[in-house]
N, C-alpha and C positions, 0 to 999 in steps of 0.2 A: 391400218394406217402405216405406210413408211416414210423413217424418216431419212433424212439425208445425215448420214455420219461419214464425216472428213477422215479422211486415213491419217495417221500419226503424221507428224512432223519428220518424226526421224524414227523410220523402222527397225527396231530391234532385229539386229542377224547374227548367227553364234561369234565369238572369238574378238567383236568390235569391241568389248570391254577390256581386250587385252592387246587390243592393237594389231588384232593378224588382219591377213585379208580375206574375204567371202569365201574365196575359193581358191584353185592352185595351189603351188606349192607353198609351204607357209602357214595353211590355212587348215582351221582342225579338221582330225581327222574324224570319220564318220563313225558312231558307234558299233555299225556293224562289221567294220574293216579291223576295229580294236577288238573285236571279238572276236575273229579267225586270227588277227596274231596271237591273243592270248592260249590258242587252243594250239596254236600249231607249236605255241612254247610249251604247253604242257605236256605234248606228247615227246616233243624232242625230250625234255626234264623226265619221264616217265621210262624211256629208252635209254640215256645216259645212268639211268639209276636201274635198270634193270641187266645193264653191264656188270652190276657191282655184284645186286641181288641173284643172279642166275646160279641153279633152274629155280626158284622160287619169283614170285613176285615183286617187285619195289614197295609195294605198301607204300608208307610214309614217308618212306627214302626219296621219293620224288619229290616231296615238298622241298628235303635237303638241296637237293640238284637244282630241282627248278630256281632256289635262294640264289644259291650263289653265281646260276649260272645269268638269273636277270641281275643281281647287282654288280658281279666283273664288265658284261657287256654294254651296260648301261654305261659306267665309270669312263669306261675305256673307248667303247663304241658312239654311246648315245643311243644307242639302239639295243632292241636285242632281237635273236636272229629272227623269231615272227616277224617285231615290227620291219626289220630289213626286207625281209619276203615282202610285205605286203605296202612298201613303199612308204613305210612309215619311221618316224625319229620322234626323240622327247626333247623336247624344246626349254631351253635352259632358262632363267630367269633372267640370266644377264647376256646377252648375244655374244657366242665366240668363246664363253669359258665351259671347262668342263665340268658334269654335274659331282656335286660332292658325295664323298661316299656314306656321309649320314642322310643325306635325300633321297639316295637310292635304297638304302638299307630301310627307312621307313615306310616311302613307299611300295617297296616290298613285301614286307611283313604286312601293311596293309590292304595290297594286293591277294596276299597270301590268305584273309579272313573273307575276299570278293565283297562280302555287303558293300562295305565303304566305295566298291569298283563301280557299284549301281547303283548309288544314291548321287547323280549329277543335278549342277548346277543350270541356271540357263543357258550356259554355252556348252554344254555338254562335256565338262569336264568331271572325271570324276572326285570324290571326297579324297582318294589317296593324292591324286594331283594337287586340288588344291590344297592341301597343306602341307606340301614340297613344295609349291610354287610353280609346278612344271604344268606341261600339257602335251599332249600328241599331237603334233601336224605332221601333215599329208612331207612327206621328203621329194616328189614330183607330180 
C-alpha cells in the first residue's frame, strides 16, 4: 500500500532557528570543517608548548597553551587561527560586539572536556556553543 505523504510546510534546515542563512557566508559551519580547525589548533597548542617543554614532551602543557591561545584569539580575533585557516569565525550573540571574556573562557574549558563539542543540537551546534550563546559560521 502507498500512501501519499505531503512534505512539511516548512522544512527544517540547520541555523533557521537562529536566523542565519542555508548557506554562504553567515551560514554554519560544517561539522567537519569544525573538526580540522579544531585539530590544526591543537597541534599549533602542542607546538607552542613544546617551545617551552623542549627536549621533553608538552604532556598537558598543551592543554595550557591551547587555553589561552583559543581564549585571547577568540576575545581579540573572533576567531582562532584553525578557524581563520579554514574560513571560519564565531559568531557573537549580539552582531558587531566582541565576544566576552567569560564566554570564551567557558567555552573553552568546555571545549577542553570535547564530549560537550559532540553532543549537538539540530543545527549543529555544539553543547559548548550553546551555552555561550555563540555558533561557528562559515566567514566566506
Amino acid at each position: 500500500m502507498v500512501r501519499d505523504v505531503e512534505p512539511p510546510s516548512q522544512e527544517r534546515r540547520r541555523g533557521a532557528a537562529l536566523g542565519l542563512p542555508a548557506d554562504g557566508p553567515g551560514s554554519l559551519a560544517p561539522f567537519g570543517t569544525r573538526v580540522i580547525a579544531y585539530f590544526v589548533d591543537a597541534i599549533a597548542s602542542a607546538f607552542v608548548a613544546g617551545l617551552f617543554t623542549a627536549p621533553r614532551l608538552p604532556g598537558l602543557w598543551s592543554l595550557v597553551s591551547f587555553s589561552v591561545i583559543t581564549v585571547v584569539t577568540l576575545v581579540v580575533f573572533g576567531q582562532t587561527p584553525g578557524m581563520r585557516l579554514c574560513g571560519l569565525r564565531l559568531a557573537h550573540p549580539v552582531q558587531g560586539r566582541r565576544l566576552a571574556v567569560w564566554r570564551a573562557v567557558v567555552r573553552t574549558a568546555l571545549l577542553l572536556l570535547l564530549l560537550p563539542a559532540l553532543i549537538v543540537d539540530a543545527d549543529g551546534r555544539g553543547l559548548h556553543d550553546r551555552l555561550t550563546d555563540t555558533a561557528v559560521v562559515r566567514e566566506r
